[in-house]
C-alpha positions in Angstrom: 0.0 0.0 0.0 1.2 3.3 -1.2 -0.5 7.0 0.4 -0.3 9.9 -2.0 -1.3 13.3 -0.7 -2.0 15.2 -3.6 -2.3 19.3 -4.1 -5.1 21.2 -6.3 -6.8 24.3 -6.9 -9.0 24.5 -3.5 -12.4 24.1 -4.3 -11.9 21.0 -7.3 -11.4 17.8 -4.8 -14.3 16.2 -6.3 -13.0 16.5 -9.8 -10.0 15.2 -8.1 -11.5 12.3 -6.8 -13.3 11.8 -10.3 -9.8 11.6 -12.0 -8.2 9.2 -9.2 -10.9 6.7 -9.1 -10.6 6.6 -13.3 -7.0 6.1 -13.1 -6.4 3.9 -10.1 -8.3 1.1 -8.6 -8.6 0.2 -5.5 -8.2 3.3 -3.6 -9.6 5.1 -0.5 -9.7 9.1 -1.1 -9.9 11.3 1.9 -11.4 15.1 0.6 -9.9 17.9 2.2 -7.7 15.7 4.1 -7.2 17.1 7.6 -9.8 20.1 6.8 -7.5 21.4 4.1 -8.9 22.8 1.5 -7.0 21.6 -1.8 -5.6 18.8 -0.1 -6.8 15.0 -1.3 -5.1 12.3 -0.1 -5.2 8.6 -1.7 -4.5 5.7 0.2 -3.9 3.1 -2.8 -4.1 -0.5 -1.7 -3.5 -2.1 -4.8 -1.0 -5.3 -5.4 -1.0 -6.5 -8.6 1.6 -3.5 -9.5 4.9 -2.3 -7.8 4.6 1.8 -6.3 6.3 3.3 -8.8 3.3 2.2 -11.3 0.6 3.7 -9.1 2.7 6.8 -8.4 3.0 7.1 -12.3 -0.6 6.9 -12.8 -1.1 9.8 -10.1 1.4 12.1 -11.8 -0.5 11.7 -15.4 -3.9 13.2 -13.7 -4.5 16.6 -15.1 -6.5 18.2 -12.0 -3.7 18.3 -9.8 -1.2 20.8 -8.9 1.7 18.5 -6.5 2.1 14.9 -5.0 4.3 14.1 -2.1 4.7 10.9 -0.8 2.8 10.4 2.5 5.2 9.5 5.1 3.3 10.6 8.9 1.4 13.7 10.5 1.9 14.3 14.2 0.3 16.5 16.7 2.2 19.9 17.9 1.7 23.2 19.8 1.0 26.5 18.5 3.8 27.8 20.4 7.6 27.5 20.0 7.7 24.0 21.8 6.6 22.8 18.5 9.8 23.4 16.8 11.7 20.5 19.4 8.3 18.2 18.7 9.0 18.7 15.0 12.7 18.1 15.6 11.9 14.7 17.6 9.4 13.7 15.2 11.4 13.8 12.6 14.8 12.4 13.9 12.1 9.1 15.0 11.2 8.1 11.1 13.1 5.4 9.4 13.9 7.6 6.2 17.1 5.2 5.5 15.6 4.3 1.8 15.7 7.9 0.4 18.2 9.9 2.7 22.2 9.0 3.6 25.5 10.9 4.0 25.7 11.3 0.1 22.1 12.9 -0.3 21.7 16.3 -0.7 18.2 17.4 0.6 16.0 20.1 1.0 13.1 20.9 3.4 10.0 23.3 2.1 7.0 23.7 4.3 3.6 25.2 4.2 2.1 26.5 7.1 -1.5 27.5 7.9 -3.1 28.9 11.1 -1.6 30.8 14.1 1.6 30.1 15.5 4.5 31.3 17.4 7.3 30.5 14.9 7.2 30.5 10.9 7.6 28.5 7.5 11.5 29.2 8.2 11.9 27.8 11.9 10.4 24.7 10.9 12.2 23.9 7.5 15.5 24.8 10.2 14.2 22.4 12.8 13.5 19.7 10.4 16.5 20.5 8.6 18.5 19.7 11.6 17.1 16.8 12.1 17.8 15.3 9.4 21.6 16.4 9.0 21.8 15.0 13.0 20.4 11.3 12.2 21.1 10.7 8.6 24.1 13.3 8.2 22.6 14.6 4.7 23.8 17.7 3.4 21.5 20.3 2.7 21.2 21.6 -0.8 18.7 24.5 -1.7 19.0 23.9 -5.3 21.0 21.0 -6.1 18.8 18.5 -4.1 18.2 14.5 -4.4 15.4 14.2 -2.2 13.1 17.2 -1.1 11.0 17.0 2.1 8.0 18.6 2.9 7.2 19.4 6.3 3.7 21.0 6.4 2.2 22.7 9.6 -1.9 22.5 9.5 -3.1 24.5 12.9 -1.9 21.9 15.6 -0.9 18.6 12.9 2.7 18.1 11.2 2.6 16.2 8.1 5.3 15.0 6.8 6.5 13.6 3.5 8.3 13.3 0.1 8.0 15.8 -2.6 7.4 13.7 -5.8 6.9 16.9 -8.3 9.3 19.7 -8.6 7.6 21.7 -10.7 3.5 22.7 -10.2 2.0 19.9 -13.0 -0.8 22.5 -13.9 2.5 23.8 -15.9 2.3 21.5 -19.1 4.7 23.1 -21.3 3.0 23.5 -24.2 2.0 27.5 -23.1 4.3 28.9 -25.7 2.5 32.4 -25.2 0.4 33.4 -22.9 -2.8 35.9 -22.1 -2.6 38.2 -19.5 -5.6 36.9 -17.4 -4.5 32.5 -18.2 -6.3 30.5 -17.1 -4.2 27.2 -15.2 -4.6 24.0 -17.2 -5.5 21.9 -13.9 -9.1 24.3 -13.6 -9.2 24.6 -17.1 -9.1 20.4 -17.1 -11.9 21.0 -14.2 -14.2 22.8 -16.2 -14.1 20.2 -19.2 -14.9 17.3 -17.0 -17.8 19.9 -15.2 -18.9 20.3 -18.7 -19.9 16.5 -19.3 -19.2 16.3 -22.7 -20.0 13.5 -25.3 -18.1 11.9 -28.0 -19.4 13.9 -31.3 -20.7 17.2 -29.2 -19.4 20.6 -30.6 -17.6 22.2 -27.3 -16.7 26.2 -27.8 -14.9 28.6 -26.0 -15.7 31.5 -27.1 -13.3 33.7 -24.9 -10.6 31.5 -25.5 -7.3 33.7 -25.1 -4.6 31.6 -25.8 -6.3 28.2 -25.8 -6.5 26.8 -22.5 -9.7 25.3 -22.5 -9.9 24.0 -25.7 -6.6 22.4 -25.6 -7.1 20.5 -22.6 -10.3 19.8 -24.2 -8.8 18.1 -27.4 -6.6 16.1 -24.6 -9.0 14.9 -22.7 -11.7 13.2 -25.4 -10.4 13.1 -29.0 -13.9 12.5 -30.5 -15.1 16.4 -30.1 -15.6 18.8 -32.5 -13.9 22.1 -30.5 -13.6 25.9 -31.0 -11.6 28.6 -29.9 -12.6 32.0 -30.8 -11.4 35.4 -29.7 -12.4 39.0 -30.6 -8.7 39.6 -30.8 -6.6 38.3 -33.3 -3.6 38.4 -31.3 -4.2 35.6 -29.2 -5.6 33.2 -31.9 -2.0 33.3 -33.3 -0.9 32.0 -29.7 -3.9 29.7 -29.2 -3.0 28.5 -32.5 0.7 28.1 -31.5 0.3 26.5 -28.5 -2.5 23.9 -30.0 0.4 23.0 -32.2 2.9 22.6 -29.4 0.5 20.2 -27.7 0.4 17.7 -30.3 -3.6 19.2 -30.8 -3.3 21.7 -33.6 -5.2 19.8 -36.3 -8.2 19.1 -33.9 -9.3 22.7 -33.0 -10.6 25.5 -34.9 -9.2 28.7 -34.2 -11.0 32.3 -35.4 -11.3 35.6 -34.6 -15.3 36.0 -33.5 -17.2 38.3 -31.6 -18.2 36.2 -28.3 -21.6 38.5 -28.2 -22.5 36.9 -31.9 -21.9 33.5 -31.0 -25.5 31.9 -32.4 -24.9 33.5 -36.1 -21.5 31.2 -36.7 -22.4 27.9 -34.7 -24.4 25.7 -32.7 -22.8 24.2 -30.0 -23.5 21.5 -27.2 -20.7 22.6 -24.6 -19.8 26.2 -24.1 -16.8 26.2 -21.4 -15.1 29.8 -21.0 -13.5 31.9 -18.9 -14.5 36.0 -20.0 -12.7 39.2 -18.2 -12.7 39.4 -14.9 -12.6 43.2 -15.0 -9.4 43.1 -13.2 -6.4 43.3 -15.1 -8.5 44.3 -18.3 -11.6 45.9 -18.1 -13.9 45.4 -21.7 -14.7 48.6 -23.5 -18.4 47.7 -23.4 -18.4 47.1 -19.7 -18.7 43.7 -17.8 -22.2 43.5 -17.2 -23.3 44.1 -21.0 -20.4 42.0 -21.9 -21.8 39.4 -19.7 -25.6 39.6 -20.7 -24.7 40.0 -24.4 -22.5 37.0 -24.0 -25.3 35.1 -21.9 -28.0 36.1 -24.6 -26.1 34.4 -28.2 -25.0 31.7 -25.9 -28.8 30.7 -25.2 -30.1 31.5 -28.6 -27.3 29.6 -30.0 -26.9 26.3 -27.7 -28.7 22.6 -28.4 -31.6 22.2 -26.4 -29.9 19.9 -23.5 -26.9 22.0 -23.9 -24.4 22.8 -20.9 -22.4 26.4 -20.6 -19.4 26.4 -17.5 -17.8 29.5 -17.0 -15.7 31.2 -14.4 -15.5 34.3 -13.0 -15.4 36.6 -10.1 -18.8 38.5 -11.2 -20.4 34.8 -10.0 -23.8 37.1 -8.2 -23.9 39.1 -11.3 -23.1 35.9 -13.9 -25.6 33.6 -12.1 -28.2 36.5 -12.5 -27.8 36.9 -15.7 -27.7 33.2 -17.3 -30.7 32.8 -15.3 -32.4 35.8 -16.9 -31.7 34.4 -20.4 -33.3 30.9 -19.7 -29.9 28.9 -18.4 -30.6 26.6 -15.2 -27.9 27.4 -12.4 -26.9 23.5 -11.6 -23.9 24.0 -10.2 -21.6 26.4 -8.4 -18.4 25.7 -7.1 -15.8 28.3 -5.2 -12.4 27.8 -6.5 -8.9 29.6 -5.1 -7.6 30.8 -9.1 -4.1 32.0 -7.9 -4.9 34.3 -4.8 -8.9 35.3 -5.6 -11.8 32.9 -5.1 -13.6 32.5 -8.3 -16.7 30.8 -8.9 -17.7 27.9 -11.3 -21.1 28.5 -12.6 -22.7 26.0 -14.8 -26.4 26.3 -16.3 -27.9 24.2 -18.5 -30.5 25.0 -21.3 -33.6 22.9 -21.0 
């Protein structure tokens, strides 16, 4: 048996869980594990594979952010007593398969609630730990092995960093909008949106391609659309389908998102419009919105889905219902440091 505490975008553990369960048999999921918000962790329990199998499935899910091996959690003090717990905790795990003289290591930690120390002190008492029982040499860039020591109110979690690098970063974001949208809730939205072999899926916003890249990834059987009222990013949307091995199965054009039902007549509309933040439309965000919400009900299937993020979620849920949508669903999400909402309506 293998435990996997994974990261996300708080708000998407069920998506998460929707992935994992696809992906990998035989596992229990803990939501939110500890109360965290973002955090899921997997306790996989098959045997008919070695770990490095199951932990190669995990690290090809596309809702996740970072996986670290779970090695223990351990309750401390919200004063600075915690730091000699966290140093005695530590030195009492048998960490003799990943750390030795030779390995160079490196301990990051995460740290939520009150306390009387900070992020620093523990990665220092951890730190010291691990040079005093294993006698590892710390290396802040050149590591082998990093360890994650995570402080959750009054639990210590400890365990082994499997990613380096956030897996919401795919590498094929060539160019990028201003206001892009990360794969991993881009990813969410798709699998929000329910879509079915042969259904036409737009975004009609699309920047540089986000959504309908991760939507050619996930099913290969759609018929997808990206369009955007500024030429500009089509030439990166374009650019970066291309560097995703997708470039021949989406249809890229420049298109007014507020004349949506005069070009096409789709089943899935997934987008993610202006916030108003960093670029405020010309028209406004409201009339954007309710122009938008308007050729995106004239132009949808009966039985048609739209998911769409914003901050605006009072104003977008008011609108879409105005125009006919059915609110189904809508689902907080952290996008970088602002809570977004997922709002998805259905036309019936």
């Amino acid at each position: 048996m293998i435990d996997l505490l994974l990261t996300c975008p708080p708000g998407l553990e069920d998506i998460v869980e929707l992935e994992a369960r696809e992906k990998i048999p035989c596992t229990s999921i803990s939501k939110r594990h500890m109360g965290v918000r973002g955090h899921v962790l997997l306790q996989i329990k098959g045997k008919e594979y070695d770990d490095s199998y199951y932990i190669g499935k995990v690290l090809s899910m596309r809702s996740i952010h970072h996986v670290m091996r779970y090695i223990t959690s351990f309750k401390i003090e919200r004063s600075k007593d915690a730091l000699d717990t966290i140093y005695r905790g530590i030195s009492a795990l048998d960490l003799c398969s990943v750390l030795n003289s030779s390995t160079r290591f490196r301990v990051t930690s995460e740290r939520l609630g009150r306390h009387e120390f900070t992020s620093i002190d523990v990665q220092r008492a951890a730190g010291r730990a691990i040079v005093d029982r294993f006698s590892s040499k710390v290396d802040l860039k050149h590591y082998d092995v990093e360890i994650r020591v995570d402080v959750i109110g009054e639990q210590c979690i400890v365990g082994i960093a499997l990613t380096r690098d956030s897996l919401h970063k795919r590498g094929y974001r060539a160019f990028d909008h201003p206001a892009a949208l990360k794969a991993s809730i881009a990813y969410a939205m798709i699998r929000l949106a329910e879509p079915s072999e042969g259904n036409i899926l737009v975004d009609p916003m699309c920047g540089s391609g986000t959504i309908p890249i991760e939507a050619a990834l996930y099913m290969p059987r759609l018929e997808i659309y990206g369009f955007d009222v500024n030429t500009i990013y089509i030439r990166y949307a374009r650019a970066n389908a291309e560097n995703a091995g997708v470039g021949d199965r989406i249809r890229f054009m420049q298109h007014d998102c507020r004349m949506l039902d005069m070009i096409l007549t789709p089943d899935r509309i997934v987008t993610n419009p202006p916030y108003g933040i960093r670029m405020e439309p010309s028209i406004g965000i409201r009339r954007l919105y309710l122009d938008f919400a308007r050729a995106s009900y004239r132009a949808m299937v009966d039985g048609g889905r739209i998911v769409i993020i914003t901050l605006k979620h009072g104003m977008m849920k008011g609108i879409l219902s105005s125009t006919g949508f059915v609110i189904t669903k809508d689902i907080p999400v952290m996008h970088g440091d602002l809570w977004a909402h997922i709002i998805v309506g259905e036309k019936r």
